[in-house]
C-alpha positions in Angstrom: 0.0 0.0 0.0 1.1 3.7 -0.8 1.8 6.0 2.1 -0.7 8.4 0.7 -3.7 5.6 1.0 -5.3 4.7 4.2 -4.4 1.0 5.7 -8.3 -0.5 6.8 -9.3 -1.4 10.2 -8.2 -4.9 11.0 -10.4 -6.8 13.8 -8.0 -8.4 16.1 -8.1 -8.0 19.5 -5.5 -7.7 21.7 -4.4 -7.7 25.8 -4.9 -5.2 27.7 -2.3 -2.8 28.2 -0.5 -1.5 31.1 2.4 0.5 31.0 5.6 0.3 33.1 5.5 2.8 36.3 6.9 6.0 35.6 9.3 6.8 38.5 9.4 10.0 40.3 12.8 12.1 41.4 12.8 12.3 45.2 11.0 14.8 46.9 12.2 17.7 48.8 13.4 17.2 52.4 11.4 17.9 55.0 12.5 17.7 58.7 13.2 21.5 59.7 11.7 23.1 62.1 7.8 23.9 61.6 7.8 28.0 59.9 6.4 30.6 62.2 4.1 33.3 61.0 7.2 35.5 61.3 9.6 33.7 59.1 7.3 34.2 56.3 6.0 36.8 53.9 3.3 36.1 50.8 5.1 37.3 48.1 3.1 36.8 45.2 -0.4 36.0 44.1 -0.9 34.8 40.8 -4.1 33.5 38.7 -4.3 31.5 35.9 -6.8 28.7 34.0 -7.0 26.1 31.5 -9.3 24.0 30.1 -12.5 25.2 32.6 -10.2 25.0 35.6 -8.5 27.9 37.2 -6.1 28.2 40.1 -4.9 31.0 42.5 -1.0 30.3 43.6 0.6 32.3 46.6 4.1 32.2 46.9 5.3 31.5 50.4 8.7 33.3 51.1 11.1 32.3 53.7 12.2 35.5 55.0 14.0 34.6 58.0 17.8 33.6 58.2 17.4 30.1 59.0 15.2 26.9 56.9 12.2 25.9 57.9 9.8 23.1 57.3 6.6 24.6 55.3 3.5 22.2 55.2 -0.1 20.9 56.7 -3.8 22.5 56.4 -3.6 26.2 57.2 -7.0 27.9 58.2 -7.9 31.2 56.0 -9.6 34.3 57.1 -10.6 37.1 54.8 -13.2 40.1 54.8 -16.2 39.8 53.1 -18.3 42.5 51.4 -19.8 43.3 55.1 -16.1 44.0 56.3 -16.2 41.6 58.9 -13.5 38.8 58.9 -14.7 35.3 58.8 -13.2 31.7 58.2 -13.0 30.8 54.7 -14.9 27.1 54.4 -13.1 25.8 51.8 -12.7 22.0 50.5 -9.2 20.0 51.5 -8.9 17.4 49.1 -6.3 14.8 50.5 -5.4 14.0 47.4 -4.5 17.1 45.9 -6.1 19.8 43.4 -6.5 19.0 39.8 -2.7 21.4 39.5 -0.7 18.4 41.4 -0.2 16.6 45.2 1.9 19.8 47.3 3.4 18.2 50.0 5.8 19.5 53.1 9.3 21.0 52.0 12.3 22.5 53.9 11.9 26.3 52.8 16.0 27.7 52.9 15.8 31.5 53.3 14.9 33.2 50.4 13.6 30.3 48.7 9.5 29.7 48.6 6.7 27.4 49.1 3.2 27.9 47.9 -0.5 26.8 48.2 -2.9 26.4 45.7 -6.8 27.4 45.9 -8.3 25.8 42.5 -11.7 26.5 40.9 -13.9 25.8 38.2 -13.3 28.9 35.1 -16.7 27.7 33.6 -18.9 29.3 35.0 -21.8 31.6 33.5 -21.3 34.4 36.1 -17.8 34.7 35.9 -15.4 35.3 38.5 -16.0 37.3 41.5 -14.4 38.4 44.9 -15.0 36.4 47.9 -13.0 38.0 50.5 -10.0 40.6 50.8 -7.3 41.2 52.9 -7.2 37.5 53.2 -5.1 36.1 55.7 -3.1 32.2 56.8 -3.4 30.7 60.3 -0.8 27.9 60.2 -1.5 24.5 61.8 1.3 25.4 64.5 -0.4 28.9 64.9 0.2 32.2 63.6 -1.1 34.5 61.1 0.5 35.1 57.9 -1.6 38.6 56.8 -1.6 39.7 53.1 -3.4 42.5 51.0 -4.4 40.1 48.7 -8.1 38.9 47.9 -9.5 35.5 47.0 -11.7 34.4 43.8 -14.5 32.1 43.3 -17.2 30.8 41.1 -20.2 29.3 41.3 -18.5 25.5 41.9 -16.9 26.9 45.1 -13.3 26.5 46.0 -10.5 23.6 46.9 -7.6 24.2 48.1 -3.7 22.1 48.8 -1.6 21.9 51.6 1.2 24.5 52.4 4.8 23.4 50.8 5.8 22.3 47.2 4.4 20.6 44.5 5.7 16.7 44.4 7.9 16.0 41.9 5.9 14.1 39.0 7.0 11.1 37.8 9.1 10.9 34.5 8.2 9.6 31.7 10.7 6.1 30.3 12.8 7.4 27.4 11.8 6.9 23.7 14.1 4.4 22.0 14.5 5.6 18.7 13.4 4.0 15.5 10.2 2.1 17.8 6.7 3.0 17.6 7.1 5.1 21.0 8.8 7.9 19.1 5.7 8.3 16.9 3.1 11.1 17.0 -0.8 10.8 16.5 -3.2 12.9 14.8 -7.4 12.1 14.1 -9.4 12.8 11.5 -12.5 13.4 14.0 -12.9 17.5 14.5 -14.4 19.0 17.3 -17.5 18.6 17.9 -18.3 16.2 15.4 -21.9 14.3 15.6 -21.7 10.2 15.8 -25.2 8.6 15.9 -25.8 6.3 19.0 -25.6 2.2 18.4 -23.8 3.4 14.9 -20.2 2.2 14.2 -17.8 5.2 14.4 -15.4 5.4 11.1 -12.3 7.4 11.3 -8.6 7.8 10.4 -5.7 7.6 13.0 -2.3 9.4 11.2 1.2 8.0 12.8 3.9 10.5 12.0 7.7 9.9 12.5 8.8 13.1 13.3 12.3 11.8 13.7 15.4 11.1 11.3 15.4 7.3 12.2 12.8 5.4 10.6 10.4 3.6 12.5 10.0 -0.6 12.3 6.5 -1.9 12.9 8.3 -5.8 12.4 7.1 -5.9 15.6 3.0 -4.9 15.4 2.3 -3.0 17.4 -1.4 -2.8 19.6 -3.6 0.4 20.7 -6.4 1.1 22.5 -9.2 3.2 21.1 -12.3 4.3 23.4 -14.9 7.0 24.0 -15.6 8.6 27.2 -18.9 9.4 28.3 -21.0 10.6 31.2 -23.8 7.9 32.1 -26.7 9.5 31.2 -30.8 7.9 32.5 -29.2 4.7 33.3 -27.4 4.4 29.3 -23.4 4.3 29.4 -21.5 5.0 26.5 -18.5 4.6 27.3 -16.3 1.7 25.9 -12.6 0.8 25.6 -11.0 -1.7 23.5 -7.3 -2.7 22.3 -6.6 -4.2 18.9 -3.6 -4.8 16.7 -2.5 -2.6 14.2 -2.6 -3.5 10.3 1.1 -4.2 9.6 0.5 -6.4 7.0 1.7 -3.7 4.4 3.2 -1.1 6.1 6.5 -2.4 7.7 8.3 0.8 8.4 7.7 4.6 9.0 10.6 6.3 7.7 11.9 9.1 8.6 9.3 12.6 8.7 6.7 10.0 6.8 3.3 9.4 8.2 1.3 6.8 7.5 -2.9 6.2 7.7 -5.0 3.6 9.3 -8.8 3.6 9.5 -10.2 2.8 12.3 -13.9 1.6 13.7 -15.6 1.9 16.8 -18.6 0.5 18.2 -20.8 3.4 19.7 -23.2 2.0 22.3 -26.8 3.0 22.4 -26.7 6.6 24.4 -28.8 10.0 25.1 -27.4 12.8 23.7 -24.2 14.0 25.0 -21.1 15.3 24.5 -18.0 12.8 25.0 -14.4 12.0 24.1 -13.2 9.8 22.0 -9.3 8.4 22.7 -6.5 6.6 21.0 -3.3 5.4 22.1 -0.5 3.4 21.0 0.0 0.4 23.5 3.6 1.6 24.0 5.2 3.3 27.3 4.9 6.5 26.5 1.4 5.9 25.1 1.4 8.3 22.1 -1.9 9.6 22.2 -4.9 11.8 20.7 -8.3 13.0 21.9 -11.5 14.5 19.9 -14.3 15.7 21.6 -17.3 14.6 20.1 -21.4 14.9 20.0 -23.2 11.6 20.8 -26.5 12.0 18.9 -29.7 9.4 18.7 -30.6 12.0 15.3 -26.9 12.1 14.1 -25.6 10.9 11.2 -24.3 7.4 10.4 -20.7 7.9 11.2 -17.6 10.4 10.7 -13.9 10.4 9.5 
């Protein structure tokens, strides 16, 4: 087959997948003394959002001569639009906001910390001020006082411990010339409408963006799936893993792409909006996501 035609869907199922662990670097120390409201100073307030979330990040600065251990739960105080001061109730998630676990770090002097108040950015009324002057009781006592205020939206507020964000885990290296080093693009756009209990038809493109070509001797699997919210008791989400076709194709070479058609089953659903997902079965997992409209009226299929 040329590179320029599209290699059909081949149905041949295969394991499920599960990559190695990714390992994380170790974390900062933390076995200083607990900081006092006097070693520190909140240096910074910034705001920023993504993807319907948004987060509010004060930097913590050690302004004292000696290092100190920043971390735990502190209460918050602010003054509402009365201009009293009242407790902040705002959700502790033990696991973490949706920006990354912080956990407890030694703070040297001059160096920072930070907490993390996260919120949902899609919200029809916007943002709007929930308290100034806002203020930080730490778990060992003491009041770190600041000028800043605090946001929120209508899907209220979480927020992380006091310290540093844990170091994430890093990805295994891509060896070159294997399907790991490969990128993946859809033919699905945003948006598009797929009809419920219909097959879904679309194209998957691997490109090589490298200058080693890319052997598929040894085929390759990927998983292919669509996320949905359950909706009246119907669920159409689904997730399968097949084989690709490398029955023609044998290599990638070097900045070459190559395309494969693909078919999914859509299970019978209400409208919705959902995601569909593919993924080489790799360690790495080279990936690509489409968000798409599940609709009973729809047409047939898409790609």
């Amino acid at each position: 087959m040329e590179h320029g035609g599209v290699a059909p869907w081949v149905d041949r199922p295969a394991p499920h997948y599960t990559p190695p662990p990714w390992v994380a670097p170790p974390a900062d120390t933390a076995s200083a003394a607990p900081c006092r409201a006097r070693q520190l100073r909140v240096t910074s307030s910034q705001v920023g959002a993504a993807a319907g979330s948004g987060v509010q990040r004060f930097a913590f600065t050690n302004v004292s001569s000696a290092t100190c251990m920043l971390g735990g739960f502190p209460a918050i105080t602010g003054e509402l639009a009365s201009g009293r001061r009242r407790a902040l109730r705002i959700a502790r998630p033990a696991g973490g906001t949706f920006t990354g676990k912080v956990v407890p770090a030694d703070i040297p002097p001059g160096k920072q910390g930070s907490l993390d108040l996260t919120f949902s950015d899609a919200c029809p009324t916007g943002r709007r001020v929930f308290a100034r002057n806002v203020a930080f009781v730490l778990p060992g006592g003491g009041s770190v006082e600041t000028g800043y205020r605090i946001w929120r939206t209508c899907h209220g507020l979480a927020m992380s411990q006091l310290g540093r964000h844990a170091p994430e885990p890093v990805p295994p290296r891509r060896e070159p010339g294997t399907p790991d080093t490969l990128r993946v693009g859809l033919s699905l756009t945003s948006m598009t409408r797929i009809r419920s209990g219909s097959t879904l038809r679309y194209v998957v493109t691997l490109s090589n963006p490298r200058g080693t070509p890319v052997s598929l001797r040894r085929c390759p699997s990927y998983t292919e799936g669509l996320a949905a919210t359950p909706e009246m008791g119907r669920n159409a989400s689904v997730e399968r893993s097949f084989l690709l076709n490398c029955e023609s194709i044998h290599v990638i070479g070097p900045h070459r792409q190559v395309r494969y058609g693909m078919e999914l089953a859509i299970r019978p659903a209400f409208r919705s909006v959902a995601k569909v997902y593919w993924h080489l079965n790799t360690p790495n997992e080279p990936a690509a996501v489409a968000v798409v409209l599940i609709d009973p009226a729809g047409p047939a299929g898409a790609g």
